[in-house]
C-alpha positions in Angstrom: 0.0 0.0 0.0 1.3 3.4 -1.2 1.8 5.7 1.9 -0.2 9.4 0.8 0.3 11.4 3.6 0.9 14.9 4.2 4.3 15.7 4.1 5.3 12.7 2.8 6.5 13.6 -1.0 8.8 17.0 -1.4 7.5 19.2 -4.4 10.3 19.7 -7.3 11.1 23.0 -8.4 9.1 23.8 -11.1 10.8 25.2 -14.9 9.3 28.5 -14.2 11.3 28.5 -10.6 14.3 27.2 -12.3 14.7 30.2 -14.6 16.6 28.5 -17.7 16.7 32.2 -18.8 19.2 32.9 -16.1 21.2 29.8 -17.0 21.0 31.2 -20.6 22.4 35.1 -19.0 25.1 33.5 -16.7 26.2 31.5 -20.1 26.9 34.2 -21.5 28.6 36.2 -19.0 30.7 32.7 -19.3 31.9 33.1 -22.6 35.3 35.2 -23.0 34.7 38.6 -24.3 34.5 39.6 -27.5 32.2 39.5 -30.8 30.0 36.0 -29.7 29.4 37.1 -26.4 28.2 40.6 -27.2 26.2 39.2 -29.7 24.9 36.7 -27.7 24.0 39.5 -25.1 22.0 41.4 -27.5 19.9 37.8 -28.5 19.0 36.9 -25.6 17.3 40.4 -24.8 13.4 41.1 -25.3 10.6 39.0 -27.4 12.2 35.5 -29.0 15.2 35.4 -26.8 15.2 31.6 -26.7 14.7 31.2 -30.4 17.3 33.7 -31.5 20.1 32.5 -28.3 19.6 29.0 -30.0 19.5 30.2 -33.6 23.0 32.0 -32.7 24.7 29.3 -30.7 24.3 26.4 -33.8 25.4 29.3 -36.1 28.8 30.1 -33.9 28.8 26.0 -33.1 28.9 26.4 -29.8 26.2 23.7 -29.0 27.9 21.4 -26.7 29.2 24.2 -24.9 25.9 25.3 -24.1 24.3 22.0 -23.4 27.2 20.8 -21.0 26.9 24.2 -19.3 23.2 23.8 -18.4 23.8 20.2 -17.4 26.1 21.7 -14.8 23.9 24.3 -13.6 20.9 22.2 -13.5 23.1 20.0 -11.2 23.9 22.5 -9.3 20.0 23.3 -8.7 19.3 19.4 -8.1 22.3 19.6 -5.1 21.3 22.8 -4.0 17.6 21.3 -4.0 18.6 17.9 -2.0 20.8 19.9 0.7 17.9 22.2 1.3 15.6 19.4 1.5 18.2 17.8 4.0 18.4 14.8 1.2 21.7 13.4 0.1 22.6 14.1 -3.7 23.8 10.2 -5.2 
């Protein structure tokens, strides 16, 4: 029998609490200066931010760079999420 009670099951952050858009910033801020990151900086800003930040990244083939950045960062949110929820990360 499944045990339903109160307290029981911790809620996950949602994506709307995670903020990808802030991974997406701090990415940026990652990259060494110069001509990708400033025109990175000016894709990611206003209406069709995600669409243009992806759009640019395949064009300057900095995929992978991306993707293994946001692994790390949503890692970082999953340990940060355990320890607060006095869980061990495995």
């Amino acid at each position: 029998l499944l045990d339903t009670s109160p307290g029981r099951f911790l809620r996950f952050p949602t994506k709307y609490e995670i903020h990808e858009y802030s991974i997406m910033d701090a990415f940026v801020d990652h990259l060494p200066p110069g001509n990708i990151q400033n025109e990175l900086d000016r894709a990611i800003r206003g209406r069709g931010a995600f669409r243009r930040f992806k759009d640019r990244i395949r064009f300057y083939g900095i995929e992978q760079l991306w993707y293994d950045y946001r692994q790390t960062a949503y890692r970082e949110i999953a340990v940060r999420w355990c320890q607060d929820n006095k869980l061990k990360y495995e």
